[in-house]
C-alpha positions in Angstrom: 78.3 136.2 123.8 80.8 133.8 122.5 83.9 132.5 125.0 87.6 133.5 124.8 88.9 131.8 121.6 90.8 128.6 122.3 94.6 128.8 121.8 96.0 126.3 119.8 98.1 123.6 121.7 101.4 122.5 120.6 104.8 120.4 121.4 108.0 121.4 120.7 110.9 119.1 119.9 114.9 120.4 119.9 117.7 118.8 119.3 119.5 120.5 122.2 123.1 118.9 121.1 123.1 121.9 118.8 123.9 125.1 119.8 122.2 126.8 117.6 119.1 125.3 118.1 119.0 126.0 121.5 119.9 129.9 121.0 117.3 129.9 118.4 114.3 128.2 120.4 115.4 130.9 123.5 114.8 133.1 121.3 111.7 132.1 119.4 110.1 130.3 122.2 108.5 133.2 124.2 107.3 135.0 120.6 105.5 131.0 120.6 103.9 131.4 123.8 102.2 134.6 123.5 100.1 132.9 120.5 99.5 129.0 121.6 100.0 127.0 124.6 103.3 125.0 124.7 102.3 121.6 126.3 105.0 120.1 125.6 109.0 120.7 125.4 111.3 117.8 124.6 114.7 116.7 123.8 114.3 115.3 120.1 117.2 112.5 122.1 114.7 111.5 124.7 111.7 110.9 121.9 110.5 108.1 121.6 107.5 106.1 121.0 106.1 105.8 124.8 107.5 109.4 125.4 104.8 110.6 123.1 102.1 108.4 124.2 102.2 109.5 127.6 102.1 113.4 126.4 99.0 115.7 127.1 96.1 116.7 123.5 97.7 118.4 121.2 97.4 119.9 117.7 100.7 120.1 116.0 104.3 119.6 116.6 107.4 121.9 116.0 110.2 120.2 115.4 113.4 122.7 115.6 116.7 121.1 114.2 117.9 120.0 110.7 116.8 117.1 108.9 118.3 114.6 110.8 116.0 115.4 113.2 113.0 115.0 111.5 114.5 111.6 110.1 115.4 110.6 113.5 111.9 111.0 115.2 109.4 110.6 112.6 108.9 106.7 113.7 107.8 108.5 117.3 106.1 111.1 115.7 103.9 109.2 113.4 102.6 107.2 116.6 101.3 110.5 117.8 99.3 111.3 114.5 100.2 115.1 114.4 101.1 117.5 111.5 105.0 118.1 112.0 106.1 121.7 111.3 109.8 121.6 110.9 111.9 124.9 111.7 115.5 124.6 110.0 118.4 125.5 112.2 120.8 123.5 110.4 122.2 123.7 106.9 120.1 121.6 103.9 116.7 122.4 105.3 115.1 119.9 103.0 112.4 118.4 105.2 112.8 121.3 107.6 111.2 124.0 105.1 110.6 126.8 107.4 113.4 129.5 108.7 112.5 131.0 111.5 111.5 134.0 109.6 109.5 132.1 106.8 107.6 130.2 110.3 106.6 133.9 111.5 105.5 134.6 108.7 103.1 132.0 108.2 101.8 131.4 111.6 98.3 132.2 111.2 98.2 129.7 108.1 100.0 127.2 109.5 97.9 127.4 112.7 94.9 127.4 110.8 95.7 124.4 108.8 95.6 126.7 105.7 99.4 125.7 104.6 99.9 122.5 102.1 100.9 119.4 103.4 103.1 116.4 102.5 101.9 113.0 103.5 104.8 111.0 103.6 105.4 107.3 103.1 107.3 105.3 106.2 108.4 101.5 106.0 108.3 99.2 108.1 111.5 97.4 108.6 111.3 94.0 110.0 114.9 90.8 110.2 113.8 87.3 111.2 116.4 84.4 111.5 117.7 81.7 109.8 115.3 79.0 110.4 112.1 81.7 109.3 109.5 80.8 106.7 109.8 82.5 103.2 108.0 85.6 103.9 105.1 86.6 101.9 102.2 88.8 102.2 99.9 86.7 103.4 101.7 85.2 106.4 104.6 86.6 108.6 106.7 84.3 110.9 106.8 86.5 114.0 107.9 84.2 116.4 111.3 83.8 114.5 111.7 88.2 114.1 114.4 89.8 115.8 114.2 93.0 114.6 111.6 95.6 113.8 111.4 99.5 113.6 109.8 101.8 111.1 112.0 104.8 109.0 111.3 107.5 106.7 114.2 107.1 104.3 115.6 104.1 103.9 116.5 100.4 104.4 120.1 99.7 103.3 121.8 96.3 103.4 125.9 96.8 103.2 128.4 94.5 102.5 130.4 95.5 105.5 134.3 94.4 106.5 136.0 92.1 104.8 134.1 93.8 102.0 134.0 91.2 99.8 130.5 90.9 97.6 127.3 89.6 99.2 124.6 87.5 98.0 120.7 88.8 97.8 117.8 87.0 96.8 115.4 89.4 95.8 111.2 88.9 96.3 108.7 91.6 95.6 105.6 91.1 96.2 105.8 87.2 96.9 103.5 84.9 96.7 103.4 81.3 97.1 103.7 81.4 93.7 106.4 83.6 93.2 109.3 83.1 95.9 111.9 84.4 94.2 112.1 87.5 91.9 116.1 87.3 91.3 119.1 86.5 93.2 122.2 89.1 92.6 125.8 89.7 94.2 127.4 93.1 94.8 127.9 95.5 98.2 124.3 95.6 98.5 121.2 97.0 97.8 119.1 100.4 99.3 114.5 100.6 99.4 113.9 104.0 99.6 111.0 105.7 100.1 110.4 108.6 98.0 111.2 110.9 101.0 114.4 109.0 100.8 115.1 109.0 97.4 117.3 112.3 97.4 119.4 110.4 99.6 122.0 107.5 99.4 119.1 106.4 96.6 120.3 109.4 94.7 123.9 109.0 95.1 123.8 105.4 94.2 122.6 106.6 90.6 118.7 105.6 91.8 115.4 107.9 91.2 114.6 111.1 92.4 110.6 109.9 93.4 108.0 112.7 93.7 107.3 112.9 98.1 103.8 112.0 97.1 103.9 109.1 95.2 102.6 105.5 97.6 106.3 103.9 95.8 109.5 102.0 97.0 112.9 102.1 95.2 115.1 99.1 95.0 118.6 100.2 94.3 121.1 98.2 93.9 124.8 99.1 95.5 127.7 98.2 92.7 125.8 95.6 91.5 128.3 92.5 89.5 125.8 92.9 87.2 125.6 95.1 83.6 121.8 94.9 83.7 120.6 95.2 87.0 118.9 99.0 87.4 116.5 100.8 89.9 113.3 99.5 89.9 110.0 101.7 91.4 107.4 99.0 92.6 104.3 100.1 94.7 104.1 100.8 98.4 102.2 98.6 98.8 104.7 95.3 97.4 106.2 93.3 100.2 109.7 93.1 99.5 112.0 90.5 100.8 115.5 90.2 100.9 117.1 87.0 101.7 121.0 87.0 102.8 122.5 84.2 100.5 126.2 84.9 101.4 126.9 87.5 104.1 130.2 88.8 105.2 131.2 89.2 109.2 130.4 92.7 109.1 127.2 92.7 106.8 124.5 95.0 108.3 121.3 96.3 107.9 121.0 100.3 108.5 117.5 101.8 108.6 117.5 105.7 107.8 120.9 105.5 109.0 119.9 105.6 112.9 119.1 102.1 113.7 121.8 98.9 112.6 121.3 95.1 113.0 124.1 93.2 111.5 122.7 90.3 109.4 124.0 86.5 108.9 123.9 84.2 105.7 120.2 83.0 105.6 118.7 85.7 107.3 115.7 87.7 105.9 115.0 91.2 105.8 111.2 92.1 104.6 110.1 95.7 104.2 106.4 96.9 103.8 104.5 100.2 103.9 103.7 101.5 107.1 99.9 102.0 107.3 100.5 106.0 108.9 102.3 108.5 106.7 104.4 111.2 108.4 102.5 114.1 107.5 104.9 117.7 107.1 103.1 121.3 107.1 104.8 122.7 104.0 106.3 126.1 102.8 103.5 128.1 100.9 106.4 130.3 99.1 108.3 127.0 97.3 107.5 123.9 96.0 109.1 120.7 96.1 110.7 120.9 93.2 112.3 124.5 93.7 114.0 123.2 96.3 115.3 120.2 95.0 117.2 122.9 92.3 118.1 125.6 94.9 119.3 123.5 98.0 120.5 119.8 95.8 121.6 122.2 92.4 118.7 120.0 90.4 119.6 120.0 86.5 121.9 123.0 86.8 124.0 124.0 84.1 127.4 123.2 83.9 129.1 126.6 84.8 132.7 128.2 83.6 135.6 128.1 85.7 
């Protein structure tokens, strides 16, 4: 005779600031526990990195919040390696696809493995100082880095107070070669993933990217130029960002989480992160029905 069948082990990450989340995980929590073991219950505030290193086997993660919560922890939660179901309790629900309801529904295929996934591109977001090497591909000076951290959606370099325009040298892909692609002025620029695409990508007049493509964006932010558009390059393109002309406030923001202001010779270099954040899926839609029910995607104009 065969044993008792093993019950699926999972973690569960809240953002407890809401309210609502924490009514909604009292409520859905015990309904959870009579079908898997929890092994795990944190404070999406308290996650990081170490946190999940130190946490016991486990096969998935529920993450309950909106998608600022997903944003905000997927550099912790792609250390761990684990599908990330996310359970929408806030209002877009664009990377959280599940409602509660729609999560119920689907247990026994999302337990099973049987739902789609999305394996998503992260970067990795590194600044070194003044007196760095031109970065390239092929060698990285890490003694002269001072910042590094991985994100989901995006790596934006602003202008910042006085707001007057900035100066970028652009390099993708460089080689010893190639150091330079182009050098611009403007308030900045934004390299999105495609995950981040819908994002300030999208209101900057860049791309909407399919999640599943291995790309990068590179929009520019009120460029002084006429000619200067969106490019897509691959994922796997260094890209570099030199600081020609920086203003007092001028800062890099990564997924909007994480700032580092940035000085006038400064580089910034973004690559592909080699582990994607991979998100369990909602059998009943598709990417792109949600991008025209929740973001209004190519809807007609209407009458007033």
């Amino acid at each position: 005779m065969s044993g008792p069948k093993q019950r699926t082990r999972l973690i569960l990450v809240a953002n407890t600031l809401k309210p609502q989340v924490v009514e909604t995980l009292g409520r859905v929590r015990p309904w959870i526990a009579q079908r898997a073991d929890i092994v795990a219950e944190l404070d999406s505030r308290s996650l990081d990195a170490a946190t999940i290193a130190e946490l016991p086997e486990a096969r998935m993660m529920l993450v309950f919040g909106g998608d600022g919560t997903i944003i905000a922890q997927a550099s912790a939660c792609v250390h761990w390696d684990l599908p990330v179901v996310g359970i929408n309790c806030g209002s877009l629900g664009f990377l959280t696809e599940f409602s509660v309801r729609e999560f119920q529904a689907h247990w026994d295929a999302i337990i099973s493995g049987r739902c789609p996934v999305s394996r998503r591109v992260m970067i990795d977001v590194l600044v070194f100082d003044e007196d760095a090497a031109d970065c390239r591909l092929d060698h990285l000076d890490l003694g002269h880095r001072k910042f590094q951290a991985l994100g989901l959606n995006d790596a934006v370099v602003t202008s910042g107070p006085p707001f007057r325009m900035i100066e970028l040298e652009l390099s993708i892909d460089p080689t010893r070669s190639q150091r330079s692609a182009t050098a611009f002025s403007g308030d900045g620029v934004i390299v999105s993933t495609p995950t981040g695409s819908t994002a300030y990508n999208l209101s900057a007049n860049g791309p909407i990217i399919s999640p599943d493509l291995d790309a990068l964006c590179i929009t520019p932010i009120c460029p002084h130029s006429l000619s200067f558009r969106p490019i897509v390059v691959k994922a796997d393109s260094g890209i570099s960002l030199r600081i020609g002309r920086a203003n007092e406030g001028t800062t890099l923001f990564l997924d909007g989480q994480r700032s580092v202001p940035l000085r006038t010779s400064e580089q910034v270099y973004i690559r592909r992160h080699p582990r994607r954040l991979v998100l369990v899926t909602n059998p009943d839609t598709t990417y792109w029905k949600t991008l025209a029910t929740k973001m209004q995607w190519a809807s007609s104009p209407r009458n007033s």
